[in-house]
N, C-alpha and C positions, 0 to 999 in steps of 0.2 A: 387340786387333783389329789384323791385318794392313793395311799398305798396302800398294796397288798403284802401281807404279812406272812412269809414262806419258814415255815421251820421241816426243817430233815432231822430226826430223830435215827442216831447213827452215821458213825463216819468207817463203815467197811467201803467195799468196794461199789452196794448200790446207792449206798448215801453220798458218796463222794461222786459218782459218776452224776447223779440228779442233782446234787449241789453247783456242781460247776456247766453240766448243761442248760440250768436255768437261769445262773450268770450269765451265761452265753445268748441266751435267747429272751429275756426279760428288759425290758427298760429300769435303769436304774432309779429313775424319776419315778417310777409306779410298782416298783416289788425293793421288799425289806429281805433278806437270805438269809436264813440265821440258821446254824449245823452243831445239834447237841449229840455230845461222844463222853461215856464214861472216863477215857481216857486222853491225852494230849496229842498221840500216835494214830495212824493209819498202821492196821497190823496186814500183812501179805500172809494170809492164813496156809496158802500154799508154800510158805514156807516153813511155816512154824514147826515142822520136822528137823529144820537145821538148825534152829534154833535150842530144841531139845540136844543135838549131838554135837555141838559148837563148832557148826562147822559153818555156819551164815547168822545171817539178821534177819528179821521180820517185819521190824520198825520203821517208820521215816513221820518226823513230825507233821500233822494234819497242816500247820501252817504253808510246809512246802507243798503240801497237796492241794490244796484249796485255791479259788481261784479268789483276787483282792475285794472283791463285792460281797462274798460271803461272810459272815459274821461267824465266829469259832465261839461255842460255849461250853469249857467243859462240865461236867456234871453229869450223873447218872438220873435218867426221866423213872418217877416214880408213879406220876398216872399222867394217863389223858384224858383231860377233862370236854367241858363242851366250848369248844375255841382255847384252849388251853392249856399247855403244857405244865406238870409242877413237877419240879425236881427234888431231886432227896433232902437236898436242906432247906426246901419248903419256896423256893424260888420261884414265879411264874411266869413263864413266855405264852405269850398271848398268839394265836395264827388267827390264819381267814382262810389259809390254804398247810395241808403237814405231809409229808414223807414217810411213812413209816418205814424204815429200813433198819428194826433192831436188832437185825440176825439173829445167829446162833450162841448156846447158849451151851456149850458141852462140857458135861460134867461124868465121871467113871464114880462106879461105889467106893467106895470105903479103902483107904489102901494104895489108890490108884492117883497115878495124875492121868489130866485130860491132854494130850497131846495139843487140840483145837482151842484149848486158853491158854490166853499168853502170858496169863502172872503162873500160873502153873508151868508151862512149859519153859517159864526161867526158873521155877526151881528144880524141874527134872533136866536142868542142865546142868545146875550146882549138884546136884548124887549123883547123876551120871558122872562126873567130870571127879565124885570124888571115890567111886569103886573102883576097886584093885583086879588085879588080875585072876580071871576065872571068877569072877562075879556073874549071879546069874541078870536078865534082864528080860523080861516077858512084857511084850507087846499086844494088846488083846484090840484084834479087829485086821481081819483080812482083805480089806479094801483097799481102796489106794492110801489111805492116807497113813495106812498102819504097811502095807509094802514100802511106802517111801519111808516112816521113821524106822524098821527095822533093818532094811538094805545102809541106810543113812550111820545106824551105829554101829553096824558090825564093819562097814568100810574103814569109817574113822577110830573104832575101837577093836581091833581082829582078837586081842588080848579075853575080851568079853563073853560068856554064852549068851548068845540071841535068840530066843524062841517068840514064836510069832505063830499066835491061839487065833483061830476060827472056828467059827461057828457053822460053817459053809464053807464054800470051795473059795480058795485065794483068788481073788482080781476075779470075782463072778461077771462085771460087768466088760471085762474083755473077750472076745473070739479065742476059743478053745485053743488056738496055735499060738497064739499072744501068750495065753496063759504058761503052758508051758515053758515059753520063753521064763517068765516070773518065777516057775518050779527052779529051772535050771539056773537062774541068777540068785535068788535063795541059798542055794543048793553051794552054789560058787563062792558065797561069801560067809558060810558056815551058821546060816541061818537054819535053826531046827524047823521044822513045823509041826503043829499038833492040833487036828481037829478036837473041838470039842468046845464049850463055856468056858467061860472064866472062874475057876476056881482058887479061892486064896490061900486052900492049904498047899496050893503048889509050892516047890522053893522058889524063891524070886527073891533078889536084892534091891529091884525096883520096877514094878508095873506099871505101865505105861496104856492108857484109855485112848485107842483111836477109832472110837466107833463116838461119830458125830451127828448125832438123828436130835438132842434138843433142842430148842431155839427160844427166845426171849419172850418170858412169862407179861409182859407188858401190857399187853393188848388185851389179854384178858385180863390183868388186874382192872384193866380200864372199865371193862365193861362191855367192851366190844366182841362182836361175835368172831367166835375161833373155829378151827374145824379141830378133830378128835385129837388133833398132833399141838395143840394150840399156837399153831398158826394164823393171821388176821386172813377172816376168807372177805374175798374182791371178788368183783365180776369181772368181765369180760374186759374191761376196761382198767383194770386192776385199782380200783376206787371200791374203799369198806363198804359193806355191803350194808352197815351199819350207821355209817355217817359220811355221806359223800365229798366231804371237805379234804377227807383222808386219804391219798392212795399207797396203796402198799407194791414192795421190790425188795427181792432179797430174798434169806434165806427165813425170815420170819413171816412170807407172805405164803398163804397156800393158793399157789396156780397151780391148775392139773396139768399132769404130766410136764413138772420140770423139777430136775434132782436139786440136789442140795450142792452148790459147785459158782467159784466165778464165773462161768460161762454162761450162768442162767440170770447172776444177779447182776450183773452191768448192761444185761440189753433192758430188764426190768424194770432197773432203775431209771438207763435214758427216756423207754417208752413213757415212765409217769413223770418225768417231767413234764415231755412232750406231750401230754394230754391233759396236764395242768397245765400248761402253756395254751392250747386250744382254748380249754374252758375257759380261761381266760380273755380270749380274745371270741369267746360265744363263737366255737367253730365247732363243727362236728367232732366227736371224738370216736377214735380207732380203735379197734378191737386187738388185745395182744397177741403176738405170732412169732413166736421165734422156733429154729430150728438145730437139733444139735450136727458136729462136725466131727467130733469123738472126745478120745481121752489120750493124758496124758500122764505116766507115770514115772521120776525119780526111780534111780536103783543108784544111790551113791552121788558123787560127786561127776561119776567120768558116764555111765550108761542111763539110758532108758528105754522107756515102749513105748512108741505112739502109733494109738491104735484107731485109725478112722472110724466112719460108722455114717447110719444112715441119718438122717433130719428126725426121726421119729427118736433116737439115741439108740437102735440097735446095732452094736460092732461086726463089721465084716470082715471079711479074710486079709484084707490091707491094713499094713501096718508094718511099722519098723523100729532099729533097737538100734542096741549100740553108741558109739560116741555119739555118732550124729545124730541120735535119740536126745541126747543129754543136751545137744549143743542146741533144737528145735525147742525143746521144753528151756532152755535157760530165756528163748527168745519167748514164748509164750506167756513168760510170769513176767517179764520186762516189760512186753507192749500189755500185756490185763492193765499191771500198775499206772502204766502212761496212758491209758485210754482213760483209767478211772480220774485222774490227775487233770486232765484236757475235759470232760465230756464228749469226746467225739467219739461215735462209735458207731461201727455197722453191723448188721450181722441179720444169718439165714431168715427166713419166715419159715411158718412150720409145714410140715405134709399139707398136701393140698386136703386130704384126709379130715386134717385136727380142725383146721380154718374156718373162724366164724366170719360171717358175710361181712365186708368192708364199708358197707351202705347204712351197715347198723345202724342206728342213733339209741344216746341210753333213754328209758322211759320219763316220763314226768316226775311219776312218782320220785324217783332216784337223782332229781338234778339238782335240788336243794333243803334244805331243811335237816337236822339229825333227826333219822328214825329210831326208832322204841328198838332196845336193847335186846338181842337175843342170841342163845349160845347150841 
């Protein structure tokens, strides 16, 4: 009896969730699991705001994550070749079947640390943690993740100037009454704001990069075809569109219309499991469908905003704050982690709108062989 030979490139949240549901649903007599991660850690990227103001963790070793069937390799993947992995010290893991989940990849200009990397965001823990009183501290990116780390240091450091630079209107992707809520919590915890770029002749004792739009140059090192963001683009099925042995989840994979957010990479990564699971058993395979529920934003340790929204991800007038904002979102990052931990996962399908027909089957062409390279 053959095995099949399963490598996950990436231990975030879709590689961990596709690593342990295909434990879950693979015979261990006929699939080999093996999960390659630069690092030894599973990082909770939704946290890595508390991590820059040391007021949390972001860390939990991938061994506690991983289910016992899975094989942990650390190492950084250098290309993908044709059945192939090679890693940076020249190492080669061989598949029949891969995952590509090698996220995000964020990086700020010159000057700056990236909030969204975790060796950086431990050293923007070590200067934060060693400026003195009335230091400035400029945060550049008005999203959630740059609201969560500025609310995050001016709670735990009040001593500090906090200014927090947009490009655009703060929490754009909230409902205009949400948003204000975010002016007035700003506002409460002696956070400047100032429209405009990032400029380094500002004063700043330490700038901080929370605008997170790169992701993992991999895939085109590979050869494989990327779209403009170099993203692995997938069909419908979220299998490369390049080499159908491959399917992509995560924040390194370009599905249309899904942000860049745990809530997009854990159904992504279960569904390609689940569809490497199929093709393996020569079953039809399903078309991807997920739908969002909203968002949720940190302001500190003790508030937040969560703010619904519709399937398509546009936010509505519902929504709420306050502790029991804080106390909904600590529960939010606890079950992401423990869904990614388990494989178990469920979640919306998308507008009836987005939805490609469930009857699909992929063509011939696409069901085997690597085709010819194209970007």
């Amino acid at each position: 009896m053959s095995t099949t030979r399963i490598v996950i490139v990436g231990g975030g949240y879709a590689g961990c969730m596709a690593a342990n549901r295909l434990a879950r649903k693979t015979d261990p007599e006929t699939a080999a699991i093996t999960l390659i991660n630069a690092r030894p850690d599973f990082i909770e990227r939704v946290r890595l705001h508390q991590r820059v103001a040391g007021t949390g963790e972001a860390g939990t070793p991938l061994t506690e994550m991983l289910n016992d069937r899975v094989s942990l390799r650390i190492g950084a993947a250098a290309s993908i070749g044709d059945g192939v992995v090679t890693l940076d010290d020249g190492t080669e893991i061989a598949f029949d079947r891969l995952v590509y989940a090698a996220g995000g990849a964020p990086r700020g200009p010159e000057g700056t640390l990236a909030v969204g990397d975790p060796e950086q965001a431990t050293t923007a823990r070590a200067r934060l943690a060693a400026l003195g009183d009335g230091a400035h501290v400029t945060v550049v990116g008005g999203g959630l993740t740059g609201i969560e780390t500025a609310t995050e240091i001016a709670e735990a450091r009040p001593e500090l100037a906090v200014t927090l630079v947009s490009a655009g209107e703060v929490g754009a992707s909230l409902h205009p009454s949400a948003r204000r809520r975010i002016h007035d919590e700003l506002a409460a915890l002696g956070v400047a704001e100032r429209r405009g770029t990032y400029d380094p002749a500002q004063r700043s004792d330490l700038t901080l990069w929370a605008i997170a739009t790169d992701v993992s140059d991999l895939a085109q090192r590979s050869g494989l075809r990327v779209d403009a963001d170099g993203r692995l683009t997938v069909d419908r099925y979220l299998r490369s569109v390049t080499d159908p042995r491959i399917f992509g989840a995560g924040d390194a994979a370009a599905v249309p219309g899904q942000r860049l957010s745990c809530q997009t990479a854990m159904p992504q990564g279960a569904h390609a499991a689940d569809n490497l699971v199929r093709e393996l058993k020569h079953a039809p395979l399903r078309p991807y469908s997920m739908g969002y529920a909203g968002q949720n934003v940190s302001i500190g340790r003790r508030r937040a905003v969560i703010q619904a929204a519709r399937r398509d991800d546009t936010p509505i007038r519902l929504w709420f704050g306050g502790r029991a904002g804080a106390l909904f979102k600590e529960q939010v990052c606890a079950m992401a982690k423990a869904a990614a931990g388990s494989g178990r996962y469920t979640w919306l399908p998308a507008p009836r709108s987005a939805r490609t027909p469930a009857t699909e089957t992929p063509s011939p062409e696409t069901t085997s062989g690597r085709t010819p390279t194209g970007r």
